[in-house]
C-alpha positions in Angstrom: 24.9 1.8 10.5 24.4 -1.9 9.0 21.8 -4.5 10.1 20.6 -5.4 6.3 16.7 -4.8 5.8 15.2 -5.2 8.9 12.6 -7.7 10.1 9.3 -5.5 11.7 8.3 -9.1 13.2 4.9 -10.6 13.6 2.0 -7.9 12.7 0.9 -5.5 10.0 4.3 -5.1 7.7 6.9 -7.5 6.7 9.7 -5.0 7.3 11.0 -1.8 8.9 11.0 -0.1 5.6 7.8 -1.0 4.6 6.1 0.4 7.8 8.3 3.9 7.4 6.9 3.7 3.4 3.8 3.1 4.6 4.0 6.4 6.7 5.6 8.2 4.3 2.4 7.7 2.0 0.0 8.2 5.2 2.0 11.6 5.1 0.4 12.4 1.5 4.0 11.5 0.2 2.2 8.9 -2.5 1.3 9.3 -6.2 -1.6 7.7 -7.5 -4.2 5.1 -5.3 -6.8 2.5 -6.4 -9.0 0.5 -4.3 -11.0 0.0 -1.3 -10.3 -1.9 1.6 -14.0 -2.0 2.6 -15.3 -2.2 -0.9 -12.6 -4.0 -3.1 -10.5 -5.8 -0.3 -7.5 -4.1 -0.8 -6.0 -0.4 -1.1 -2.9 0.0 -3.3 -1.3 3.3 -3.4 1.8 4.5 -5.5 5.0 6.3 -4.1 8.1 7.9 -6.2 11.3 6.9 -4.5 15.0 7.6 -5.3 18.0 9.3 -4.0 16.2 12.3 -2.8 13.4 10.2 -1.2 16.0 9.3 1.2 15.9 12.2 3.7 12.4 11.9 3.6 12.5 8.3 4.7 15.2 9.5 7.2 13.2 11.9 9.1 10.0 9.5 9.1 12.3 6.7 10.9 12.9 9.3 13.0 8.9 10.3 14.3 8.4 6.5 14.1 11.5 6.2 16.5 9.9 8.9 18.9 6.5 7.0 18.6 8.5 4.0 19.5 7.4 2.4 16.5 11.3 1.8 15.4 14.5 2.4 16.3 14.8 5.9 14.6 17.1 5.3 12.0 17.6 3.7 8.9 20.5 0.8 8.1 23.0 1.1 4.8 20.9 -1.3 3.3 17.0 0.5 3.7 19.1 3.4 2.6 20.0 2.0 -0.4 16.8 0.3 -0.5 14.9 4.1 -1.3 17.7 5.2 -3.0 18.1 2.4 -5.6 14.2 2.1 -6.3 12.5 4.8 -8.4 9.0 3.4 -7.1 6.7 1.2 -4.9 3.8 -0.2 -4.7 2.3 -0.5 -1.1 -0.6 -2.7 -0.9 -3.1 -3.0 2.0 -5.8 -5.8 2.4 -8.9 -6.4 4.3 -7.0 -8.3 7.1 -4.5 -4.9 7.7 -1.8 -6.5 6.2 0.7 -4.3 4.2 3.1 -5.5 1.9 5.7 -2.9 -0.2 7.0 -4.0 -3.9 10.2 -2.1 -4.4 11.0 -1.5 -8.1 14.1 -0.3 -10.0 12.7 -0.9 -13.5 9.8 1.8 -14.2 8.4 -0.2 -16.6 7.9 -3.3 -15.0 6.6 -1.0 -11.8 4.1 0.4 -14.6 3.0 -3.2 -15.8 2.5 -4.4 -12.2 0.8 -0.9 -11.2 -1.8 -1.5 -14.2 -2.5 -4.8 -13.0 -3.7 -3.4 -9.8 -5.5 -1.2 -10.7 -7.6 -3.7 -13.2 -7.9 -6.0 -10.0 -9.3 -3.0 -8.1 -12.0 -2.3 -11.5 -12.5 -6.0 -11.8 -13.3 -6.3 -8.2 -15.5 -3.0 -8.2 -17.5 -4.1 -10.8 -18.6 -7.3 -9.2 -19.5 -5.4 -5.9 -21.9 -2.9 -8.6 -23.1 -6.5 -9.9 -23.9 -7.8 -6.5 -25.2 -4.7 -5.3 -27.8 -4.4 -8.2 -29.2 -7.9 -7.4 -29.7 -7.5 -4.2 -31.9 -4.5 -5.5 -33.7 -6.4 -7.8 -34.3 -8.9 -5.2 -35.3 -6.6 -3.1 -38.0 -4.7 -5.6 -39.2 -8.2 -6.4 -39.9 -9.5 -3.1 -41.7 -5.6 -2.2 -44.1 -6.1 -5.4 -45.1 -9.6 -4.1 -45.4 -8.4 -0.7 -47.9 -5.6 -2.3 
């Protein structure tokens, strides 16, 4: 079955495939995570992919079909898609937004997963920051109150 890489149209995903990736992770099929959507703005999460990834993704277009989320089925090209990429990167931000980096080079997935996860410790740290000087604030304006 060939329609190329299928639009998912306006809402949370960009594509067909990225919503059933997104499931497949949601079905504890990812690797590693990082983030907080409530705390960091975003929530990035790992997934292994390849040849044998593609039943997998097969049978989650399926349930998504049932659900009426999709049509139930994957095209050539989404099947070569999973097959072709040994990883991705799904990315969720505050707004529920996904987006789904497909890679085929595991080091350039590894570079780009690193990055992520600095942003996420970057962003993590500034919240710890923020939080303590609201504290301060806080123990300052109680010991003037006093």
């Amino acid at each position: 079955m060939s329609n190329g890489i299928r639009g998912y149209g306006p809402g949370k995903f960009g594509t067909i495939i990225d919503m059933i990736v997104y499931d497949m992770i949601g079905q504890g099929m990812g690797s590693e995570s990082c983030g907080d959507v409530s705390e960091v703005g975003f929530y990035a999460e790992t997934i292994e992919l390849g040849p044998d990834s593609v039943k997998d993704a097969e049978e989650v277009a399926k349930e998504d079909g049932e659900k009426g989320k999709s049509k139930g089925y994957l095209t050539d090209e989404e099947r070569e898609l999973i097959s072709e990429s040994c990883c991705a990167i799904m990315v969720e931000n505050e707004q529920g937004s996904v987006t789904v980096d497909y890679y085929e080079d595991e080091k350039e997935f590894k570079k780009d997963w690193e990055e992520i996860q600095k942003d996420a410790e970057v962003e993590e740290e500034e919240e710890d920051e923020d939080e303590e000087e609201e504290e301060a604030e806080e123990e300052a304006a109680d010991e003037l109150g006093e």
